[in-house]
C-alpha positions as CSV (number, residue, x, y, z in Angstrom):
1,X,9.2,-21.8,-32.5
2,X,11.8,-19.5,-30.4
3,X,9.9,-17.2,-28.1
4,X,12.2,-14.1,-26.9
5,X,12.2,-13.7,-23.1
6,X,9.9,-11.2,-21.5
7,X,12.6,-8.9,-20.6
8,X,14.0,-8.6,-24.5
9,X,10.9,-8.0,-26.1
10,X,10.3,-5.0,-23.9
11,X,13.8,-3.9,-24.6
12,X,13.4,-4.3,-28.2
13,X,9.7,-2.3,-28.2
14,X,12.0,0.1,-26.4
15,X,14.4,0.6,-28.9
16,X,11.6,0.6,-31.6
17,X,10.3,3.6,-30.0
18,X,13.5,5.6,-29.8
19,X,14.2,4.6,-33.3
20,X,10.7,6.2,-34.4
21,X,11.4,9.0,-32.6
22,X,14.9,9.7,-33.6
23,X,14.0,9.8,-37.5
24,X,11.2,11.2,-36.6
25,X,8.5,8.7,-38.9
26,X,5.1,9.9,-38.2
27,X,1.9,8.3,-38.3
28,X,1.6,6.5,-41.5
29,X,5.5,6.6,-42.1
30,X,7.1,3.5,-43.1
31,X,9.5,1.6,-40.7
32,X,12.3,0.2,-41.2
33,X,12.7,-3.9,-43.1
34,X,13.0,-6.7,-40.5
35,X,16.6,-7.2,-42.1
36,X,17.5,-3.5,-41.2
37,X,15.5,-3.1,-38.0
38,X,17.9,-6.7,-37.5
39,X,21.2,-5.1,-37.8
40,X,20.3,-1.6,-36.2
41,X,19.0,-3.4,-32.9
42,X,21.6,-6.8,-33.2
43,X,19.4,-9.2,-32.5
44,X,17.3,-11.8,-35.3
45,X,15.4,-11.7,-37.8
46,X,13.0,-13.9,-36.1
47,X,12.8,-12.2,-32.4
48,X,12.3,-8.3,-34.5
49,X,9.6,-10.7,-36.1
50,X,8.1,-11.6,-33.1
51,X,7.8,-8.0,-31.1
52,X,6.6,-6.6,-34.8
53,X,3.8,-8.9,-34.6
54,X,3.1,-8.8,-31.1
55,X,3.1,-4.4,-32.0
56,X,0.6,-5.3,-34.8
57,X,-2.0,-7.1,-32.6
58,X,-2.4,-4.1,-30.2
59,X,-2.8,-2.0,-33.4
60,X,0.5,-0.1,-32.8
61,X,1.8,-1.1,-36.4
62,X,0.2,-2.3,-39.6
63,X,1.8,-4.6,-41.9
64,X,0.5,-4.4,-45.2
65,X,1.6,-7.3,-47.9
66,X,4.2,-6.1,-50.2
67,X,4.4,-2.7,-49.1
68,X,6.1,-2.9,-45.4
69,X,5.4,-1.9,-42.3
70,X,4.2,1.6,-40.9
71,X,3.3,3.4,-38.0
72,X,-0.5,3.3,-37.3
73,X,-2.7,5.5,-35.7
74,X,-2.9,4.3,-32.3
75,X,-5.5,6.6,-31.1
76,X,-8.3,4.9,-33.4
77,X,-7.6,1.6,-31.7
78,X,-9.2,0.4,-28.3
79,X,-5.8,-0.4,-26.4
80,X,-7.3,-0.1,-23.0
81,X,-10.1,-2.7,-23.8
82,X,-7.5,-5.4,-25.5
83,X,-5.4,-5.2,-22.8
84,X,-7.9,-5.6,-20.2
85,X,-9.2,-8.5,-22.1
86,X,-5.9,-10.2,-22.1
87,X,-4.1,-8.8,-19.0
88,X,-6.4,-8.1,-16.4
89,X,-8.5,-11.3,-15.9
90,X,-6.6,-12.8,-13.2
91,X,-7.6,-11.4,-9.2
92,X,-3.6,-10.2,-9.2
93,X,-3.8,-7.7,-11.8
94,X,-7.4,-6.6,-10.5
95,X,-5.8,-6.1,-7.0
96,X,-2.5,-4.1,-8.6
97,X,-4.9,-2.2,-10.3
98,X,-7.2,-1.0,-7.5
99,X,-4.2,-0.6,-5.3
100,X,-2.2,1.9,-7.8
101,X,-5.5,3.6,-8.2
102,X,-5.6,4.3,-4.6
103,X,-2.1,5.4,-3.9
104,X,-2.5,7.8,-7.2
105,X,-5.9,9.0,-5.1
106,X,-4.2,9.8,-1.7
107,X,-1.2,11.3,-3.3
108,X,-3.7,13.8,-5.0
109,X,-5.2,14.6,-1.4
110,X,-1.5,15.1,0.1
111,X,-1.2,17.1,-3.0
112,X,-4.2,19.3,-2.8
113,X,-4.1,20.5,0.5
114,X,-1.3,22.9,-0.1
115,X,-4.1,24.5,-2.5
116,X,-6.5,26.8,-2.0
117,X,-8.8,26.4,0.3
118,X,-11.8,27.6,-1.8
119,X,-11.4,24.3,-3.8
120,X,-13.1,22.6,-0.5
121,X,-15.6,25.0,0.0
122,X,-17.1,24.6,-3.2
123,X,-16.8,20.7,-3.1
124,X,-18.7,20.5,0.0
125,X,-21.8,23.0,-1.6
126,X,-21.7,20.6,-4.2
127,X,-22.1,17.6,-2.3
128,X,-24.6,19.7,-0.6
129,X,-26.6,21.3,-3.8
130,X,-26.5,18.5,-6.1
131,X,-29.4,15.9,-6.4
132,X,-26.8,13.2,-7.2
133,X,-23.0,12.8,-7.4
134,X,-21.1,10.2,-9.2
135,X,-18.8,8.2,-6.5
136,X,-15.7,9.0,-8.6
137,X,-16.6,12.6,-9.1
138,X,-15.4,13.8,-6.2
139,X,-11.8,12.1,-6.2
140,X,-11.5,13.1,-10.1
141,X,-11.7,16.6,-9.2
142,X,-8.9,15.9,-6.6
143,X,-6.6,14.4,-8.8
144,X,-7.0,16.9,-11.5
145,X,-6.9,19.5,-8.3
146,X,-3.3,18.1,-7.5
147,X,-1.9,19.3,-10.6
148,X,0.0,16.0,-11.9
149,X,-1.0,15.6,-15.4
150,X,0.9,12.3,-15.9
151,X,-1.0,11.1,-12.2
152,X,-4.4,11.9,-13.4
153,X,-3.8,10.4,-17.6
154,X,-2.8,7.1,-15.6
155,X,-6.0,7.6,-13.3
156,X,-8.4,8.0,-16.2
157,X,-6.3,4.5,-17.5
158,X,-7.3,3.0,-14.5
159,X,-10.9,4.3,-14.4
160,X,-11.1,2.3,-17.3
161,X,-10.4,-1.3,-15.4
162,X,-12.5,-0.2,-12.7
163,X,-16.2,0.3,-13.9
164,X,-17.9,-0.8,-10.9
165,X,-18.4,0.5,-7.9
166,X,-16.8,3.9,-8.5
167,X,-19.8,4.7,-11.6
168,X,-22.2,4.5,-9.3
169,X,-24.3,7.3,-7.4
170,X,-23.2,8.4,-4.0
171,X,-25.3,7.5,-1.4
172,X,-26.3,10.2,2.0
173,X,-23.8,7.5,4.1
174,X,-21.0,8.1,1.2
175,X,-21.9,12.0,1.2
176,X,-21.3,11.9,5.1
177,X,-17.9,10.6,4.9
178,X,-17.2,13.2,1.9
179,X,-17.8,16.2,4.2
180,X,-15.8,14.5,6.8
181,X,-13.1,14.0,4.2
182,X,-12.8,17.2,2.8
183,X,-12.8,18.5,6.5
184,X,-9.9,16.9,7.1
185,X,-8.4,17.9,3.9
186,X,-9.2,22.0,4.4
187,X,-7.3,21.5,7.9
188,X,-4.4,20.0,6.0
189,X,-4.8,16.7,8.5
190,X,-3.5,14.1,5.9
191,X,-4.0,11.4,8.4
192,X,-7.9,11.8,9.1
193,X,-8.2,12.8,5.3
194,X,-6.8,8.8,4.8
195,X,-8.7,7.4,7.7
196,X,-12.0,9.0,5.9
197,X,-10.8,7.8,2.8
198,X,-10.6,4.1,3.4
199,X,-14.0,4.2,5.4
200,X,-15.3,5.3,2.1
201,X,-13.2,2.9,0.1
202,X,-14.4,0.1,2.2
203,X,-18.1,1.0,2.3
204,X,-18.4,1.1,-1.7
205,X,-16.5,-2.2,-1.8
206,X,-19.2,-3.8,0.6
207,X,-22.0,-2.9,-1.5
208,X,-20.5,-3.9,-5.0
């Protein structure tokens, strides 16, 4: 059995997806026959094959026999969870995970400085008024704060790989390091903002 190289499968899912969105076939549309879908992207029969089933198993596409293929509805399939399962098992991916998740995180602090400085006042009464505080609670509001909408749908992806520690509840130590964070933040010190921010980061890790 052939197996198509990394680097043309993804540039064949690519050109799937401009196809679908050039005609415009919408969720439960038909696509196009392997032999047309062949000769509109030059390339075999066998390697459309190939990224048409790889689509199917992460529930992008259905097949169904004797009628075609169509366009499923991706949004009723657990995509996040079957690629976890298959991608993110290996220590690599777990580390490229956490580390995106952190630069997304101090980008949204860079970001949310420039903003009103209300936003830290009434942060810091929470921290202080609340009974308990989810550890990501804080940082969610940040990135959603920063105003990147495509920064904070990736965050809520990455959320998703990285259960514990963040679901836990703060502790007094973490709320400490909060107030010192969001200090820093309200006198636009990026630097001290970070330096809290890894203090934090490291003290949840050590108690995972």
């Amino acid at each position: 059995m052939t197996t198509s190289s990394p680097k043309l499968f993804i540039e064949i899912v690519q050109q799937l997806r401009s196809l679908i969105e050039e005609e415009r076939i919408p969720i439960g549309g038909k696509l196009p026959s392997e032999r047309v879908l062949a000769e509109q992207l030059d390339v075999g029969r066998s390697t459309i094959r190939e990224a048409l089933r790889s689509l199917e198993l992460l529930g992008l596409i259905e097949t169904r026999r004797g009628e075609g293929t169509f366009l499923a509805d991706y949004r009723k399939h657990q995509l996040v969870e079957v690629l976890a399962a298959f991608i993110l098992q290996d220590t690599k991916s777990s580390e490229d995970v956490t580390a995106t998740r952190i630069t997304i995180e101090k980008q949204a602090m860079a970001d949310v400085m420039q903003r009103n400085s209300n936003l830290f006042r009434t942060w810091k009464n929470a921290l202080d008024e609340l009974e308990t505080i989810k550890r990501d609670w804080l940082i969610k509001e940040i990135v959603i704060a920063s105003g990147n909408r495509l920064s904070f749908k990736i965050w809520l992806l990455l959320t998703e790989y990285s259960g514990k520690p963040y679901q836990k509840d703060m502790t007094p130590d973490e709320m400490t390091l909060w107030h010192q964070l969001l200090d820093a933040l309200e006198k636009k010190n990026r630097d001290q903002a970070y330096a809290h921010y890894d203090a934090w980061f490291e003290y949840i890790k050590g108690r995972t």
